[in-house]
C-alpha positions in Angstrom: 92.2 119.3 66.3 94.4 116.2 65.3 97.0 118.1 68.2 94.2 117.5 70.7 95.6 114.1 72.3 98.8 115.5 72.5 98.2 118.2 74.5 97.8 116.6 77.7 98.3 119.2 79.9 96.1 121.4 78.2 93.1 118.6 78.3 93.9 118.5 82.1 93.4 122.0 82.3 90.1 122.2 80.4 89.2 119.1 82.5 90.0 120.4 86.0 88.3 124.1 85.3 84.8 121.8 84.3 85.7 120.1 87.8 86.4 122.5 89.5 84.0 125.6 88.8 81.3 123.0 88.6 78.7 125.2 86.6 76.2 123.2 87.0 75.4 121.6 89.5 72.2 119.3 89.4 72.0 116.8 86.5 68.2 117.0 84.7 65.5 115.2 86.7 65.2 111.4 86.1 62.8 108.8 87.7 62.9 105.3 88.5 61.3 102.8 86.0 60.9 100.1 89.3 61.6 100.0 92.7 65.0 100.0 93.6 67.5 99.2 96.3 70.3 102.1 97.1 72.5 101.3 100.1 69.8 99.7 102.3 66.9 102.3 101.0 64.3 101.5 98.9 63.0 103.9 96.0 59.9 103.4 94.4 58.9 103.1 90.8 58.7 106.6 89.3 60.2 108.7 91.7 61.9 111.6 90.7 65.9 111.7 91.0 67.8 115.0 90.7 71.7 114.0 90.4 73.9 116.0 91.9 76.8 115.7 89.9 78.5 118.6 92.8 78.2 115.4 95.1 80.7 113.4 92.4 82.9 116.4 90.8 83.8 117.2 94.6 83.7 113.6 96.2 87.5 113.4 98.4 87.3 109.5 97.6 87.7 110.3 93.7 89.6 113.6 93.9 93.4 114.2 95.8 92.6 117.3 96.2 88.4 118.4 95.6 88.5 121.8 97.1 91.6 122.9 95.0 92.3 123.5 91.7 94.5 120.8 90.7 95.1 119.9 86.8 97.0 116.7 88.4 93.8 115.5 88.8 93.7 114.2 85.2 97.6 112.9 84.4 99.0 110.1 85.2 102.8 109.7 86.6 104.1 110.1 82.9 102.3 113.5 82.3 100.0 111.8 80.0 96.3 112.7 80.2 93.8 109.9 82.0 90.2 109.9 82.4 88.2 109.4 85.1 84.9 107.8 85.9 84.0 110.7 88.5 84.5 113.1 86.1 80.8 113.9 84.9 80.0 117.1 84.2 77.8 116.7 81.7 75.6 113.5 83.4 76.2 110.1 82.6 74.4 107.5 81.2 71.9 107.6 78.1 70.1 110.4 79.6 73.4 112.2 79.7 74.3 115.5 77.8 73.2 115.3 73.9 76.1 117.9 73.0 78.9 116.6 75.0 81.2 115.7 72.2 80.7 119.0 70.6 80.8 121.2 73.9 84.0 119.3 74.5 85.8 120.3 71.2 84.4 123.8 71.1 85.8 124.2 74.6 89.2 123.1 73.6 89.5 125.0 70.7 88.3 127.8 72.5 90.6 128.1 75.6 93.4 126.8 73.4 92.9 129.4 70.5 93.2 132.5 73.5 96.0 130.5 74.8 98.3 130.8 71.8 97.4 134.2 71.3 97.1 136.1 74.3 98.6 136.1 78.0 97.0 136.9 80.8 97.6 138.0 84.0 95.2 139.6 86.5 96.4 143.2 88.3 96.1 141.8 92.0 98.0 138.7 90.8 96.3 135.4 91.7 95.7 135.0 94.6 93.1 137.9 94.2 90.8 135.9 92.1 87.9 135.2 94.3 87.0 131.5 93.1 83.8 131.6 95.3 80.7 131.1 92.7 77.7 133.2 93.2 74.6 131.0 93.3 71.3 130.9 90.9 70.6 128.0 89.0 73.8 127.6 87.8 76.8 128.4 89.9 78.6 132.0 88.0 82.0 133.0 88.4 82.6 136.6 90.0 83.1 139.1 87.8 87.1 140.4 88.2 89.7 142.8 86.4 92.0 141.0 83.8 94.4 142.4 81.5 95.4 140.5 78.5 98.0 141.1 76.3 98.5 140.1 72.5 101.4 138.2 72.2 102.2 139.2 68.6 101.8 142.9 68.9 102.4 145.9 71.0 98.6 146.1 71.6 97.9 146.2 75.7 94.4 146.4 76.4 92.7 146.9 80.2 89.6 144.9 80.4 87.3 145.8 83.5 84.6 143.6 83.9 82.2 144.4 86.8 
């Protein structure tokens, strides 16, 4: 873990895939503790307020490039990871996710424990990944062939996932 801040590229990575696939997209319902003001609308005390945090992860006033996936998104000129305030999958503010910190590690040890150990390559090459989610409550990633091969042995393995 002490690696983790310099590997920027890799946080961009993880970063931009949580932008990107946008898994979920509405925040947990909130509601307004008085009447507020919200570009010339008025909202009364207690209304209920879904976030869409799709609205912000996609936003082309934040993003270079929303409808792409683009790990640019989070480096700066220098290579060097940078946050940003749009970035929010997990809500923001006090009501915001409880396990953030620990989804965030688990997800980089994760990706980066396959990544040292494994390549991967999918049989149509990429452009036949179909990045389109199918919709339910959360937004689910198409299911797709992948082969993966383990870097320190001979072992080749087909997975088919369908």
């Amino acid at each position: 873990m002490e690696d983790r801040k310099s590997l920027h590229f890799s946080l961009a990575v993880i970063h931009e895939v949580q932008r990107f696939l946008d898994l979920i997209p509405l925040s947990i319902p909130h509601y307004t503790l008085n009447d507020i003001s919200f570009r010339g609308y008025t909202i009364p005390k207690d209304t209920v307020i879904i976030p869409l945090l799709h609205s912000v992860l996609k936003e082309e006033k934040q993003w270079a490039t929303p409808r792409s996936f683009n790990p640019q998104h989070f480096l700066d000129n220098n290579g060097n990871f940078k946050k940003s305030p749009a970035f929010m999958p997990f809500s923001a503010g006090k009501r915001n996710c409880v396990g953030e910190s620990l989804a965030r590690m688990e997800l980089f040890i994760f990706i980066v424990s396959l990544l040292q150990d494994f390549t991967f390559s999918c049989p149509g090459g990429p452009d036949s990944i179909n990045l389109i989610p199918e919709y339910s409550s959360f937004l689910n990633v198409q299911s797709y062939s992948l082969v993966e091969a383990l870097q320190q042995g001979c072992l080749h393995q087909l997975l088919v996932k369908q």
